[in-house]
C-alpha positions in Angstrom: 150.0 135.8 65.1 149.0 138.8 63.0 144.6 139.1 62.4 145.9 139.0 58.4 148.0 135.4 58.8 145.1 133.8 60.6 142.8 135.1 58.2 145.4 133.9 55.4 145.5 130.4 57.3 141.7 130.4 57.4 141.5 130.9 53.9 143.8 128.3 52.4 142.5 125.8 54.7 138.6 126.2 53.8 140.0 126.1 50.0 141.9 122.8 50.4 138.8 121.6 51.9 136.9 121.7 48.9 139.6 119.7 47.1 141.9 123.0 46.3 146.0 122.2 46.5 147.2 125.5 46.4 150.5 124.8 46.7 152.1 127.6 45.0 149.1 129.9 45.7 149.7 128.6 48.9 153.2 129.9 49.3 152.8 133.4 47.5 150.2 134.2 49.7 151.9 133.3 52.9 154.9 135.4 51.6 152.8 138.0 51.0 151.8 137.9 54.8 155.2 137.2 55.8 155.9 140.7 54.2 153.3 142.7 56.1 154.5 141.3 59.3 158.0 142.3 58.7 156.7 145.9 57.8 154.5 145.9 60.8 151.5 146.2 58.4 147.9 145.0 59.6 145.9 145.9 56.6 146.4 144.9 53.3 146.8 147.9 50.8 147.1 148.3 47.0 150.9 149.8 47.4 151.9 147.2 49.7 150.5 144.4 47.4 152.5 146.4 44.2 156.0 146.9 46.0 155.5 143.2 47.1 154.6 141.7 43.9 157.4 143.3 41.9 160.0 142.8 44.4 161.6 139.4 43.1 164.9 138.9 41.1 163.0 138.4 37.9 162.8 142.4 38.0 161.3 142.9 34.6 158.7 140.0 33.9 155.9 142.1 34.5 153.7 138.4 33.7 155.8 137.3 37.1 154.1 140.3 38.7 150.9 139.7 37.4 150.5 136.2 38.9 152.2 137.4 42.0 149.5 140.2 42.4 146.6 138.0 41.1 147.2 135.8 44.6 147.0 138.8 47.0 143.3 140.0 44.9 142.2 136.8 45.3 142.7 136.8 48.8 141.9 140.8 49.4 138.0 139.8 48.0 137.5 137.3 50.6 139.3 140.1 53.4 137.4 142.9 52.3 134.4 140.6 53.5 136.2 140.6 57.0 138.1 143.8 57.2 136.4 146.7 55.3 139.8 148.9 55.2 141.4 146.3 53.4 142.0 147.6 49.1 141.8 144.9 46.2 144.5 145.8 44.0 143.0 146.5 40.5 143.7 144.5 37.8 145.2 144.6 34.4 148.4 146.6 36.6 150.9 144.6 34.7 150.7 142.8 31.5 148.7 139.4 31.7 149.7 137.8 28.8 152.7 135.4 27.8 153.3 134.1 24.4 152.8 130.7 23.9 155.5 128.6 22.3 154.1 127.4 19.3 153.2 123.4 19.2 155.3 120.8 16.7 152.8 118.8 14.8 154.6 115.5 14.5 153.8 113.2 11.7 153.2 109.8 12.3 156.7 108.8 10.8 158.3 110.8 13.2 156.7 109.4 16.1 157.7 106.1 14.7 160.9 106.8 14.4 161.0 108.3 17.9 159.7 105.6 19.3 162.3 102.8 17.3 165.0 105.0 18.5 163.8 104.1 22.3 164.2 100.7 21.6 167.5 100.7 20.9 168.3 102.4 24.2 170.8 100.2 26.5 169.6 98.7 28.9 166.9 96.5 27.5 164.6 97.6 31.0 165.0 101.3 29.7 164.5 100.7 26.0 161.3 98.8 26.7 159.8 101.5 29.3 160.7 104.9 27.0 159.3 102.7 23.6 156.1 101.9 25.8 156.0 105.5 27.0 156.3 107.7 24.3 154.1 105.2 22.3 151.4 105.7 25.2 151.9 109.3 25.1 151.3 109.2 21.4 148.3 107.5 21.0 146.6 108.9 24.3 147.6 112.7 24.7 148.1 112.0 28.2 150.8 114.7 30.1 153.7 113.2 31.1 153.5 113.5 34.6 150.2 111.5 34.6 151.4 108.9 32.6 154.7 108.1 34.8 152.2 108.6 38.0 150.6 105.3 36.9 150.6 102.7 39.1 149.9 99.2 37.9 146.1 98.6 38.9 145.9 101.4 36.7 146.3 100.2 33.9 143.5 97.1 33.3 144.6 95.3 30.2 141.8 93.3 30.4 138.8 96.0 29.2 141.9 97.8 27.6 141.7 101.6 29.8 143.6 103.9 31.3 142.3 104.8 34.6 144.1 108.5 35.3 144.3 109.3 38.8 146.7 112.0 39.0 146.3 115.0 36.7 145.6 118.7 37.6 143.3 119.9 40.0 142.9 116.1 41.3 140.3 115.2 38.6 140.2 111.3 37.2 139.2 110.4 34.2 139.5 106.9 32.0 141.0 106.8 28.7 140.2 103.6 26.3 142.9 102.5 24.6 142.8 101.0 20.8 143.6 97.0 20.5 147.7 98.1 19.3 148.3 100.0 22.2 146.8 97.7 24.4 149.0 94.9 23.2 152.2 96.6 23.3 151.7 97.6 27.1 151.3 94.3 27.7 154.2 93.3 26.3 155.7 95.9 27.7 154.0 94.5 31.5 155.6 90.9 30.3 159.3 92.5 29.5 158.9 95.0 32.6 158.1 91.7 34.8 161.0 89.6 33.2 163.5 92.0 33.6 162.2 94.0 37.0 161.5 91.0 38.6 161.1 92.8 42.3 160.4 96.4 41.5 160.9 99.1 44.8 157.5 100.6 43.9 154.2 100.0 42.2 154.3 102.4 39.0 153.8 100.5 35.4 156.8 102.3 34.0 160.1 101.9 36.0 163.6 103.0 35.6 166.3 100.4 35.6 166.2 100.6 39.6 162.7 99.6 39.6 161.6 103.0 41.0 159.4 105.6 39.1 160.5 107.7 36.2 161.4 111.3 37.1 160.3 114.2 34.6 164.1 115.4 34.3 165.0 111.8 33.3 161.9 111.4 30.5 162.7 114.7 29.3 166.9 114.2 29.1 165.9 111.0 27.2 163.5 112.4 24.6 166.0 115.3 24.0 168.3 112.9 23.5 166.5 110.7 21.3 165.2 113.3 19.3 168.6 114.8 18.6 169.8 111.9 17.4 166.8 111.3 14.9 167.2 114.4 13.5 164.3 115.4 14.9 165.7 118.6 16.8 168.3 120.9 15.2 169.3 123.9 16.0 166.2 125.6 14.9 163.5 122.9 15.4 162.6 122.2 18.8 160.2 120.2 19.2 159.4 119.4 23.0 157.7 115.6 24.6 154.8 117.6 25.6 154.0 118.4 21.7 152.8 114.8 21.1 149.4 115.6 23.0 149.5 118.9 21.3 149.6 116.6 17.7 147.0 114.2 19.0 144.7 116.9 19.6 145.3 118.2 16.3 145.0 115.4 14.5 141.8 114.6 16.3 140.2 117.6 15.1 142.0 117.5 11.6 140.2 113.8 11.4 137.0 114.9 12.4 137.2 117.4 9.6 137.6 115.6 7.2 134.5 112.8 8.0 132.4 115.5 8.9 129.2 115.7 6.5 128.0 119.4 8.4 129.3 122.3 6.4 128.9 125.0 9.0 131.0 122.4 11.4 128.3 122.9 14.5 128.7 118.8 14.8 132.3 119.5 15.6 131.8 122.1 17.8 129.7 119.8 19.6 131.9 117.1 19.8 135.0 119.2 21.4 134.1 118.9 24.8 134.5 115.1 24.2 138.1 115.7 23.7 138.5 118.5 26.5 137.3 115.6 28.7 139.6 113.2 27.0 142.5 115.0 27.6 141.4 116.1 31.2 141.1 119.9 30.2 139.0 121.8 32.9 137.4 123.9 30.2 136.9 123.4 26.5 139.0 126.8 26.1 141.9 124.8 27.0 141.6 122.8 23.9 140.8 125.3 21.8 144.1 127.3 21.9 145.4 123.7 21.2 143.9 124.2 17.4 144.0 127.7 17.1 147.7 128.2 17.9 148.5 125.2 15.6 146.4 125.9 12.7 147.0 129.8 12.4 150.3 129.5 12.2 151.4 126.4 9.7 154.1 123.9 11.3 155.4 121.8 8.2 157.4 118.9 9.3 161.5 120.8 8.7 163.6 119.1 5.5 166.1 117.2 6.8 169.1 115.6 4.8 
């Protein structure tokens, strides 16, 4: 084993010590090595680290690049510390920065209508779990992969939250739900139980095998749904994930419009509350959210 590749294994593991998955960092950075080896390299240079990072089949996606060679400086700064010959590639090589897709703001008449369209999916075990889902996702701004992650102790009916136990970076956080969307999970729970009667796992929304929901299969079935709503045309797209983009939105939109401080420092304040509610890391994440949706106006599309 090459000094570099233990050093590489060293690395990753002290991270993922200290609660760190780094899957995909994981696997760049072990390419990365694998690279040096096969080009009998043993210290880490900025021209190795360029032709590396730049030598995938996306040829021209110089953002690609950018996250490729962000891995290897991240690692070269803790191997400098061991290896003095070792160079951190500079930064701002390629271009850092991809455009965002702008967010749909649905209304609340759309998500109702979304979310009657669900219920008349066939079967009835489907059309209760997607009207339960995408109503969760509504009123919550929970990601999708956290809500189908949710296993039934999870979800405590009783004091009416949402314990969430699997989002990014591992954090948990509990989400309080109003009295209306308490009810309808638990009639949801009663219809689940009913028709599921001996489910193969422990998630609170299953498929029609009794297993957990897969992304692909939520997001076929929104695309679907939304399709044949009218809610995505040729030109309107609007995506599952843009429901916690319109909760957030509407949060702030709300807040605006109770708010009795003119110079708006009290909601300024009040943001990190919903960074924590929606599990953001940093309260920059949920700025962006208002930004990108309030510079660039999103009125519902006409439709016939």
């Amino acid at each position: 084993m090459s000094a570099i590749r233990q050093h590489a294994e060293d690395y990753l593991a002290m991270r993922r010590a200290l609660g760190f998955k780094l899957t995909t960092f994981g696997q760049k950075l072990l390419s990365f090595v694998d690279y040096l080896d096969a080009h009998d390299m043993n210290v880490l240079t900025t021209d190795a680290a360029l032709t590396w990072a730049t030598a995938t089949p996306r040829s021209s996606d110089e953002v690609h690049w950018s996250r490729r060679l962000m891995v290897v400086r991240v690692f070269a700064r803790h191997l400098a510390m061991l290896d003095p010959a070792t160079e951190i590639p500079p930064a701002g090589v390629f271009a850092t920065r991809q455009q965002r897709r702008t967010p749909y703001i649905y209304s609340s008449a759309e998500v109702a209508a979304l979310v009657q369209a669900a219920r008349q999916l066939r079967p009835p075990l489907r059309a209760a779990t997607h009207e339960a889902l995408f109503g969760l996702l509504a009123c919550s701004g929970m990601r999708v992969g956290e809500a189908i992650s949710l296993a039934r102790t999870d979800v405590d009916l009783t004091h009416e939250i949402v314990t969430v136990r699997h989002p990014k970076l591992d954090r948990e956080r509990l989400l309080p739900l109003h009295p209306s969307a308490t009810e309808a999970l638990r009639r949801y729970a009663a219809e689940r139980d009913r028709l599921c009667p001996a489910p193969r796992c422990d998630a609170f929304f299953v498929s029609t095998l009794g297993v957990r929901l897969t992304m692909a299969g939520v997001d076929h079935t929104f695309t679907r749904l939304a399709t044949s709503t009218g809610l995505r045309t040729a030109t309107c797209k609007p995506r599952i994930h843009d429901l916690r983009h319109s909760l957030a939105v509407d949060t702030l939109i709300d807040w605006y419009r109770n708010n009795d401080d003119d110079d708006g420092d009290e909601i300024a304040a009040r943001l990190p509350l919903l960074s924590t509610f929606l599990g953001h890391v940093n309260p920059a994440s949920t700025y962006w959210y208002y930004s990108d949706s309030r510079v660039i106006p999103m009125p519902a599309p006409s439709r016939a």
